[in-house]
C-alpha positions as CSV (number, residue, x, y, z in Angstrom):
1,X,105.1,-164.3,-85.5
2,X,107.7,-162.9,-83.2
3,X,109.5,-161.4,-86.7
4,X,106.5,-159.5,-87.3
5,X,106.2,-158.1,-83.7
6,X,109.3,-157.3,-83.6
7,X,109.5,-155.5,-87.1
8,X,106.3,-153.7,-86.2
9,X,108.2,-152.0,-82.9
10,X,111.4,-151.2,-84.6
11,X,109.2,-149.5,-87.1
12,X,107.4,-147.8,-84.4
13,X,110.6,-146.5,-83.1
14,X,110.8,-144.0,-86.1
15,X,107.7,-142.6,-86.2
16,X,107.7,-141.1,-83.0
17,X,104.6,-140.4,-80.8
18,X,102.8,-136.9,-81.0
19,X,103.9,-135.5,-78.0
20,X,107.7,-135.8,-79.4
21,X,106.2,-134.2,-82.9
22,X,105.2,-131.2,-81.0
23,X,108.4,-130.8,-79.4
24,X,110.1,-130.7,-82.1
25,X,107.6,-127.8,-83.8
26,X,108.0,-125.8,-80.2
27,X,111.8,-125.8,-81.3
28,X,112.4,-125.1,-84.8
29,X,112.8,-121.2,-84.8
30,X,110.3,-118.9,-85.9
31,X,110.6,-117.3,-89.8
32,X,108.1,-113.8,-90.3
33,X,107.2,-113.9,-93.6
34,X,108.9,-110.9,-94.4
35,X,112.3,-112.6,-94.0
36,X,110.5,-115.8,-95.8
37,X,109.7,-112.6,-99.0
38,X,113.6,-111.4,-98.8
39,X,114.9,-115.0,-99.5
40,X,112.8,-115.1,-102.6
41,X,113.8,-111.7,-103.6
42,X,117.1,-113.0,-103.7
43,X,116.5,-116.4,-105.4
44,X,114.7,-113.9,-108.1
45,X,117.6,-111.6,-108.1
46,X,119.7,-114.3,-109.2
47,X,117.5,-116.1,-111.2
48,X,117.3,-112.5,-113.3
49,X,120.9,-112.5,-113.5
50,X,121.0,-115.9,-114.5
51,X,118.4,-115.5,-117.7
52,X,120.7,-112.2,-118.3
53,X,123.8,-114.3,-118.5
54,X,122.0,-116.5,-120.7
55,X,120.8,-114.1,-123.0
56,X,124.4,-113.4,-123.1
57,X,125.5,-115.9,-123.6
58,X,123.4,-117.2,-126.8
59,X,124.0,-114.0,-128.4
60,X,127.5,-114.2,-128.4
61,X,127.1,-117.8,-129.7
62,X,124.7,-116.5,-132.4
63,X,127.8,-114.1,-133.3
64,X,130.4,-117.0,-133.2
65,X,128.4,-119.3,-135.1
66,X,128.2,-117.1,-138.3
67,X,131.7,-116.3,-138.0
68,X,132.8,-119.8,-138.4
69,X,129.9,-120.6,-141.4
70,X,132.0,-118.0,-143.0
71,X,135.3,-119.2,-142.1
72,X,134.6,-122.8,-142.7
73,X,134.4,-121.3,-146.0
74,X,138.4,-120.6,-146.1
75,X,140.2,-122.2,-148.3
76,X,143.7,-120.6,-149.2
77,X,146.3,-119.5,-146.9
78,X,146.2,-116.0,-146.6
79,X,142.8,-115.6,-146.8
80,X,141.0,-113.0,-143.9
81,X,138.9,-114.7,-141.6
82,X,135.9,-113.7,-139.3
83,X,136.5,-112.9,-135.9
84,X,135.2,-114.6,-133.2
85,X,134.3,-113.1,-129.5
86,X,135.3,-114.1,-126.0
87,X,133.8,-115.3,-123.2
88,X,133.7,-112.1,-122.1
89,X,131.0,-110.9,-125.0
90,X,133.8,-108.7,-126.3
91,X,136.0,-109.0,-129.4
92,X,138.9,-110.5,-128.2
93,X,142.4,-108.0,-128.9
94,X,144.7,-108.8,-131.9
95,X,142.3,-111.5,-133.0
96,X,144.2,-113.4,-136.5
97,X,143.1,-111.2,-139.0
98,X,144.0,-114.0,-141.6
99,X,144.8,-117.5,-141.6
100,X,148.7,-116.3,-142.5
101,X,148.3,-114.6,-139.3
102,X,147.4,-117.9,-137.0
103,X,150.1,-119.2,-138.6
104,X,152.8,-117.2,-137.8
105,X,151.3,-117.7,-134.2
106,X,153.5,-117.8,-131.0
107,X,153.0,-120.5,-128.4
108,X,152.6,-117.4,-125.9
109,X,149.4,-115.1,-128.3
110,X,148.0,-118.8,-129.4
111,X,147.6,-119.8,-125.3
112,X,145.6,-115.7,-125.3
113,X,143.3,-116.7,-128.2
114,X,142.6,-120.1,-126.3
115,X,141.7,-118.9,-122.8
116,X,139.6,-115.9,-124.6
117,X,137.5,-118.4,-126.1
118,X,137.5,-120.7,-123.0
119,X,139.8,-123.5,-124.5
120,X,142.1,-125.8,-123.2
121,X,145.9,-124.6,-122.8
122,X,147.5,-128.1,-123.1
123,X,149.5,-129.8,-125.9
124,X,151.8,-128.5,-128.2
125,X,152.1,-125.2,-130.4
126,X,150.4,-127.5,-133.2
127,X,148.0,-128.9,-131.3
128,X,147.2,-125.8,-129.8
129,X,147.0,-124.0,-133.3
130,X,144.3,-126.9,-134.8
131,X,141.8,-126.6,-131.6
132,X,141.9,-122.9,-132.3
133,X,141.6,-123.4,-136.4
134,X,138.5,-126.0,-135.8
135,X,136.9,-123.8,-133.1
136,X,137.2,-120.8,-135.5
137,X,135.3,-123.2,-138.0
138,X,138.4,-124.1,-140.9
139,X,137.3,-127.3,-142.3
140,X,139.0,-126.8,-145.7
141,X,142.5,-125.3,-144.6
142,X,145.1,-128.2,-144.2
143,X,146.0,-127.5,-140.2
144,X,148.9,-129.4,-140.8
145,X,150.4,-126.2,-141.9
146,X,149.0,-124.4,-138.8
């Protein structure tokens, strides 16, 4: 019985009794609603920008996904390819115009094409030159000879 009593006033303890309630109302700081109508201006604001991005976003995705259907179709070294855009939304400069083109590929204009699309940087020139080949969509070229 003295486990329950006991239990019962430590859970007392956190409630607190009204008079402490209303102290702390007295000192939280008043908010007009107009402030309260500028913070969700703001949250909107965003949120517009956010869907804009978005839209963005999936229309640049729309673009890239075609161009790899039609590259995935490659099948011959030399062959011209689709190019893809950045994550900018823009056609990314000096893009490979065909897959003789990746493959004469420096380390330096490979690491461009990566970070345009938002790639990883690491591993070697090879390495490099496949993630960029797959991402582009080649599923019929050999990147062994990238």
């Amino acid at each position: 019985m003295t486990n329950i009593v006991n239990g019962l006033s430590d859970a007392a303890v956190g409630v607190g009794t009204p008079a402490t309630k209303a102290d702390g109302i007295q000192n939280m700081m008043p908010v007009s609603i107009s402030d309260q109508l500028d913070q969700i201006r703001v949250h909107i604001t965003r949120m517009s920008q956010d869907i804009i991005q978005i839209h963005q976003d999936m229309a640049r995705w729309n673009v890239n996904n075609q161009a790899c259907v039609f590259n995935s179709h490659v099948a011959v070294s030399g062959h011209p390819i689709e190019p893809l855009l950045g994550i900018n939304n823009k056609p990314i400069p000096n893009f490979p115009k065909t897959t003789s083109d990746i493959i004469a590929l420096d380390d330096a204009r490979t690491d461009v094409l990566l970070q345009a699309l938002g790639l990883p940087l690491n591993g070697t020139l090879v390495d490099k030159k496949k993630r960029f080949g797959y991402y582009i969509g080649f599923i019929r070229i050999s990147l062994c000879v990238l």
